[in-house]
C-alpha positions as CSV (number, residue, x, y, z in Angstrom):
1,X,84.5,177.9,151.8
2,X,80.5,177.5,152.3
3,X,79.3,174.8,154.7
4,X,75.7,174.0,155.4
5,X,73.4,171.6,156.8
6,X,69.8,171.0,156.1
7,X,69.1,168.7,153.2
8,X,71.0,165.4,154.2
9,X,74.3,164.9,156.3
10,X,76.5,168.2,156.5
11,X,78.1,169.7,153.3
12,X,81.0,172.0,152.1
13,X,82.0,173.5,148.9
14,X,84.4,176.2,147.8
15,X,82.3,179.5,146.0
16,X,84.3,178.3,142.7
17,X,82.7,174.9,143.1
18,X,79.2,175.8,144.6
19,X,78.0,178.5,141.6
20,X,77.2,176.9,138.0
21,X,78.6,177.7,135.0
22,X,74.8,178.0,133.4
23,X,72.9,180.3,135.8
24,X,70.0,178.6,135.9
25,X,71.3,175.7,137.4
26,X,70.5,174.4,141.2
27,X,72.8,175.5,143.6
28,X,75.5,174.3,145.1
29,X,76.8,172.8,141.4
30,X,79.2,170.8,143.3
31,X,79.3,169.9,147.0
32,X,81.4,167.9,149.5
33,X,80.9,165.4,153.0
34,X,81.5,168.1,155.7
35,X,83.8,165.9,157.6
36,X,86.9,164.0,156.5
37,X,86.6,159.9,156.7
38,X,88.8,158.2,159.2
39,X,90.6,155.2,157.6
40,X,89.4,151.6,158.7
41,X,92.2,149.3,158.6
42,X,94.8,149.5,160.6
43,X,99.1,149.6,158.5
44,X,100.9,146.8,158.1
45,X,104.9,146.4,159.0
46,X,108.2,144.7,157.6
47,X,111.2,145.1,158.6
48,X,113.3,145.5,155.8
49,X,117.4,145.9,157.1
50,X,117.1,144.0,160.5
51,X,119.1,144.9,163.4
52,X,120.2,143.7,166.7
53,X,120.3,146.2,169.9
54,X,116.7,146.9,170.7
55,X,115.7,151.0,170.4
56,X,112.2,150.8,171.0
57,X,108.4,149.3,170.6
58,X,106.8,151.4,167.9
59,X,103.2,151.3,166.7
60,X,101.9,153.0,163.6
61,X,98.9,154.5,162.2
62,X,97.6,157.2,159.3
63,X,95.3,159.7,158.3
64,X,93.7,161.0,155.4
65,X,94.1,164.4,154.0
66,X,91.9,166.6,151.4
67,X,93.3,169.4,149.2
68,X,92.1,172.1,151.5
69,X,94.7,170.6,154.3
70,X,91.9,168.7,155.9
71,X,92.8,165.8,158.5
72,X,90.9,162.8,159.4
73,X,90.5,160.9,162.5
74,X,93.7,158.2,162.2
75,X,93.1,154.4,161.3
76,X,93.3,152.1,163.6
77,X,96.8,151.5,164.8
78,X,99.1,149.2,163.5
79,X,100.6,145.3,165.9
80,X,103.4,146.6,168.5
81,X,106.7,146.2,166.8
82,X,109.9,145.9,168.5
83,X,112.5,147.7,166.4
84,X,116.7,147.3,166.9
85,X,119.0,150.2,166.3
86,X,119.5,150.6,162.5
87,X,116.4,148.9,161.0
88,X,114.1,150.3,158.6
89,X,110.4,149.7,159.0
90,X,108.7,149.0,155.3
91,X,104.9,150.5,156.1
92,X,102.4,148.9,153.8
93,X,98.6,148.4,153.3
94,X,98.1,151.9,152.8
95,X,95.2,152.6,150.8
96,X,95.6,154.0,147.2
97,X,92.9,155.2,146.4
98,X,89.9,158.2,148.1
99,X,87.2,156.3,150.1
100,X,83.6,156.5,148.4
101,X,82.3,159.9,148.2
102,X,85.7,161.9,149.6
103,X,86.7,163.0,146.2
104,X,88.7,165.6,148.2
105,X,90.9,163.2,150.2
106,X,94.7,163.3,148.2
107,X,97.5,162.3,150.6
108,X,98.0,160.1,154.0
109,X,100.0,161.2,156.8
110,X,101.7,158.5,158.8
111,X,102.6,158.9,162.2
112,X,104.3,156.6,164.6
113,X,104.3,156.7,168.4
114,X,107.1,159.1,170.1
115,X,107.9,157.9,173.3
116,X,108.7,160.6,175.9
117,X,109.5,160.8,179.8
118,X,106.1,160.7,180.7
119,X,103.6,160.4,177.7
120,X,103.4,158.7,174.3
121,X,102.3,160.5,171.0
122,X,101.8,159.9,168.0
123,X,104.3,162.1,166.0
124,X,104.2,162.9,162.1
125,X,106.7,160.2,159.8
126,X,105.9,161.6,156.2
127,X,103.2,163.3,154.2
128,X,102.3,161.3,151.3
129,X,100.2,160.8,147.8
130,X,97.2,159.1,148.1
131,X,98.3,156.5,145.4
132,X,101.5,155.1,147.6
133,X,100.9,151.6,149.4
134,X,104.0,151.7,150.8
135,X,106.8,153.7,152.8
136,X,110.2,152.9,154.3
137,X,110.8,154.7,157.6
138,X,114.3,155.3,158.3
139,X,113.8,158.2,160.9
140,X,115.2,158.3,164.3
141,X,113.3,159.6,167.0
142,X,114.7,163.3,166.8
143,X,113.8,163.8,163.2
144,X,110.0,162.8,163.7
145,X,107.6,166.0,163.2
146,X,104.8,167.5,164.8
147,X,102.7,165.4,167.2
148,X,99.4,164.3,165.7
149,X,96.1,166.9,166.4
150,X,93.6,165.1,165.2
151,X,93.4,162.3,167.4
152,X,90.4,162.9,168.9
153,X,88.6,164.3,165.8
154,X,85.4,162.8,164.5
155,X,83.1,163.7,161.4
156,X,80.1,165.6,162.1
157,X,76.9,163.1,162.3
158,X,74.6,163.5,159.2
159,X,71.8,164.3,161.3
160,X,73.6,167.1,162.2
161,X,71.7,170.6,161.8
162,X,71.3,174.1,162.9
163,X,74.7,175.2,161.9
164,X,76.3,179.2,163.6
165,X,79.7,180.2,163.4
166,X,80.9,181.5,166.2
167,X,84.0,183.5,167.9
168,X,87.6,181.8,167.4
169,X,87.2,180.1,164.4
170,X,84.0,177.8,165.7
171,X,81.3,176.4,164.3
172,X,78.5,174.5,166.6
173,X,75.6,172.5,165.3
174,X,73.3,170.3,166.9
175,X,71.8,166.6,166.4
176,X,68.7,165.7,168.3
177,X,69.7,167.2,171.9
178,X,73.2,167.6,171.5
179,X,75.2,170.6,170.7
180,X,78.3,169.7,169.1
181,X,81.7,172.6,168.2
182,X,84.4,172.1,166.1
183,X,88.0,172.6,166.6
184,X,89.1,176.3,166.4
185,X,89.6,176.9,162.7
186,X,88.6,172.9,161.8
187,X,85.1,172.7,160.7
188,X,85.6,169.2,159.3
């Protein structure tokens, strides 16, 4: 992967995608937003099989994903929702389609929040295809997946220049007077 800054907000490309077929064409041939765009609405939920002993309070929320593995910054989260032992949660107003100019983005990732001793998480429900609107949970708590990382995430601003790689898998760039680094190994 190439990523550079310099002639509008930062860009990526793999080599396949940045060198033209016809040699005397510009360079990069194709080129991609840098970062990854964070959804802006927020799921909606149904319960589909009700129940009647209360489990829990769950909220929900998603996050894009590009073919290269990329995550976004989540939506915004979903109402509280008290849930009973045995219901199924029907998530919905998922978008279906990639937001303008993120050709890359091609599934969501839903999480919903895991409820420990003395934290709360967001932990992973399903990965999905960008084109479903909606999905039944029927997990219990023990079967959710890895706890979201990219919570805190945000893209990097298009004003955003100067770009070094450094040890551990960083990359730093700066905008006005601000130095900004990626996550190790996430330059997104």
């Amino acid at each position: 992967r190439i990523y550079w800054t310099g002639d509008g907000a930062p860009k990526k490309a793999s080599f396949a995608a940045a060198i033209p077929a016809d040699q005397n064409a510009d360079i990069p041939a194709t080129s991609y937003p840098m970062g990854v765009v964070a959804p802006t609405a927020a799921p909606a939920l149904t319960v589909l099989v009700p129940g009647s002993v209360y489990l829990e309070t769950r909220t929900y929320l998603y996050t894009f994903v590009t073919s290269w593995g990329e995550e976004s910054a989540p939506s915004p989260p979903s109402a509280n929702l008290d849930v009973n032992v045995g219901e199924i949660v029907q998530i919905s107003a998922l978008p279906t389609t990639a937001p303008a100019g993120y050709s890359t983005v091609v599934s969501k990732r839903i999480y919903r929040t895991r409820v420990g001793s003395d934290s709360t998480s967001y932990a992973l429900v399903a990965e999905v295809d960008l084109s479903i609107a909606e999905f039944p949970d029927i997990l219990l708590t023990a079967d959710l997946g890895a706890t979201m990382a990219s919570l805190g995430y945000d893209e990097p601003p298009a004003d955003m220049a100067g770009l070094v790689t450094l040890a551990n898998g960083i990359m730093a760039g700066f905008a006005g007077k601000q130095v900004m680094m990626c996550e190790p190994f996430q330059p997104h």
